[in-house]
C-alpha positions in Angstrom: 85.4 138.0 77.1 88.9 138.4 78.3 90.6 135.1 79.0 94.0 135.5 81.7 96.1 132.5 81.9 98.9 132.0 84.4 101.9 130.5 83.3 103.4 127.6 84.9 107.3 128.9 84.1 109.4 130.2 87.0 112.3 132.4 86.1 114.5 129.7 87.9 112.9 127.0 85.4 113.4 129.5 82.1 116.8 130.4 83.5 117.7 126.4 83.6 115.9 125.7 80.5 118.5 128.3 78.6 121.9 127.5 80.3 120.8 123.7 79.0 120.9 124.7 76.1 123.8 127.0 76.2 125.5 124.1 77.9 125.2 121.5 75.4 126.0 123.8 72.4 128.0 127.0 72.5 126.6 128.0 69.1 123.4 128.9 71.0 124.4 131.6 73.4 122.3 134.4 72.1 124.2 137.6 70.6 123.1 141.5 72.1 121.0 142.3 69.4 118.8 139.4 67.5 117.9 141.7 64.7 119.5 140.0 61.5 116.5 138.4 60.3 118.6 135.6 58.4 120.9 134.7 60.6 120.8 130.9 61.1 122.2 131.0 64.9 119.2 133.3 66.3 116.4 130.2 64.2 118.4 127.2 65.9 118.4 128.6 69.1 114.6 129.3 69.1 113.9 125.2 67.5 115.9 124.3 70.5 114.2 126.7 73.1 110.8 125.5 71.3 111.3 122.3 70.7 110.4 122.4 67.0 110.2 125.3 63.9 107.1 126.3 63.3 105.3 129.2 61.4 104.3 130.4 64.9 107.0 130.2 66.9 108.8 132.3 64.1 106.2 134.7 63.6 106.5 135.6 67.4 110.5 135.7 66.7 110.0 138.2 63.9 107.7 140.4 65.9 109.8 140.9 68.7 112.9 141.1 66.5 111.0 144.2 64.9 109.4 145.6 67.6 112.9 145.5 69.4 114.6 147.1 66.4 111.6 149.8 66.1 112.5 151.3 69.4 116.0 151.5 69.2 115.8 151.1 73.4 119.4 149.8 74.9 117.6 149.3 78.3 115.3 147.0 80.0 112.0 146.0 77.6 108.7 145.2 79.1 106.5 143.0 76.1 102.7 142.1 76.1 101.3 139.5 74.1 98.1 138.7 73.2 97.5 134.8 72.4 99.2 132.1 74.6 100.9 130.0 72.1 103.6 129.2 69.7 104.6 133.0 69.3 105.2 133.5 73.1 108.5 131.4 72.6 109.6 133.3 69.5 108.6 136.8 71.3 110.8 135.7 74.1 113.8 135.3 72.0 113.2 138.0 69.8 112.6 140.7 71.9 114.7 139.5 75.1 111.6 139.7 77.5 110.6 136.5 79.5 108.8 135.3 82.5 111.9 134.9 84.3 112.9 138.8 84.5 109.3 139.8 84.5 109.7 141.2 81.0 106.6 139.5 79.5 103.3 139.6 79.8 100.5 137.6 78.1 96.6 138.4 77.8 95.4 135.6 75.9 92.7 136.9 73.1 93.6 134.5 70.6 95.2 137.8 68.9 98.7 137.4 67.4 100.3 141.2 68.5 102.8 142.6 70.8 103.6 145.8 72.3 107.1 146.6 72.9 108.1 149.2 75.9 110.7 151.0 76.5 110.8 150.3 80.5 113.1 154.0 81.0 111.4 156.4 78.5 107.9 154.4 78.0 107.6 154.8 74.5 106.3 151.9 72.9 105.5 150.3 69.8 102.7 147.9 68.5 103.7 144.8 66.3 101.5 142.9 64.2 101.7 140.5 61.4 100.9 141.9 57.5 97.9 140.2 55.6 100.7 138.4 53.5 102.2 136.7 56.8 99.0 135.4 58.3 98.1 134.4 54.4 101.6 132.1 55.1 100.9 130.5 57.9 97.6 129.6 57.2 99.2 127.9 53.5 101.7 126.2 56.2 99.0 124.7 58.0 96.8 123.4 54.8 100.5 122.2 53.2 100.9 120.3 56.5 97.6 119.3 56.4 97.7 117.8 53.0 100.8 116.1 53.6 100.0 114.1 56.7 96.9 113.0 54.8 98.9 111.9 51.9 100.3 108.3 51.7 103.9 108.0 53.4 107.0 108.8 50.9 104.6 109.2 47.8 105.6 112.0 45.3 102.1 114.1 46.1 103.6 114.1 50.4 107.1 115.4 49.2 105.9 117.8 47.2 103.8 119.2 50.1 106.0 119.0 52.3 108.4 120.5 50.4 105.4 123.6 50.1 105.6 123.7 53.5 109.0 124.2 54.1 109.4 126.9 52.3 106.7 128.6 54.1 108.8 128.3 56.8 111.6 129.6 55.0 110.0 132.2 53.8 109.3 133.2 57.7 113.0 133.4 58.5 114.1 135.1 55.1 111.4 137.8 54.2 112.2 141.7 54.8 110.3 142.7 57.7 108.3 145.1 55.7 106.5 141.8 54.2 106.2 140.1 57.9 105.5 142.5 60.4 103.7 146.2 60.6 105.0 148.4 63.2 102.8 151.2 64.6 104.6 153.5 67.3 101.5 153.8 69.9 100.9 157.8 71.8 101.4 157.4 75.5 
């Protein structure tokens, strides 16, 4: 069964959201091209647009980020997503599509991919996550898992959470070629 959600943000709300951020911070006005995978400006910018890191949010980051790079387009993106979650945000960021410019849309399937278009020459591309990325996120939510159920400041929690961290790390420093699988799609 396909589930259609409507989201609740208005371009004016997305559009306010972002110049607070830009506002309180001048290290988060967003560069052209988000397509440096490592750069530490592009990941505080999305915790502050988010609200938190998490594997999800940065998955969505580094699909749009590859999708984006895939197509080589220097015009106007449309994006679909398919899951209403986490990865929206990250997509958002990543690929430069939102709500507010009517660049985004999400079908939510509870399926973690994008497609990418070219709005001028309508060639797009499929994103989705590799086995070893999905394998990561579900070790971050176990670590995290463990760790809240471990006793508060005890060597066992640290260590977990210290697991888990890197996970996370791992999401913001990994080639591409170990996060995300492009597919160009036939029109």
């Amino acid at each position: 069964m396909k589930r259609t959600r409507s989201i609740l943000i208005t371009g004016g709300m997305v559009a306010l959201l972002l110049s607070g951020l830009y506002a309180r911070d001048s290290r988060f006005v967003p560069q052209n091209s988000l397509t440096k995978t490592n750069d530490a400006e592009i990941y505080m910018f999305l915790e502050r647009f988010h609200g938190h890191t998490c594997p999800g949010s940065l998955m969505g980051l580094r699909l749009g980020m590859a999708a984006k790079d895939a197509l080589k387009a220097k015009g106007k993106l449309k994006a679909k997503c398919f899951i209403l979650a986490c990865p929206v945000d990250g997509i958002q960021v990543g690929a430069g599509t939102t709500y507010g410019n009517k660049a985004l849309e999400v079908e939510d399937r509870n399926e973690l991919r994008l497609i990418l278009t070219d709005a001028e020459s309508g060639r797009q591309v499929e994103a989705r996550l590799t086995q070893k990325a999905e394998e990561m996120g579900k070790s971050f939510r176990d670590l995290s898992g463990k760790a809240r159920s471990s006793a508060p400041g005890s060597p066992e929690r640290l260590r977990f959470e210290k697991e888990r961290d890197a996970a996370l790390d791992w999401f913001r420093t990994a080639p591409d070629s170990e996060v995300v699988t492009i597919r160009t799609l036939e029109r």
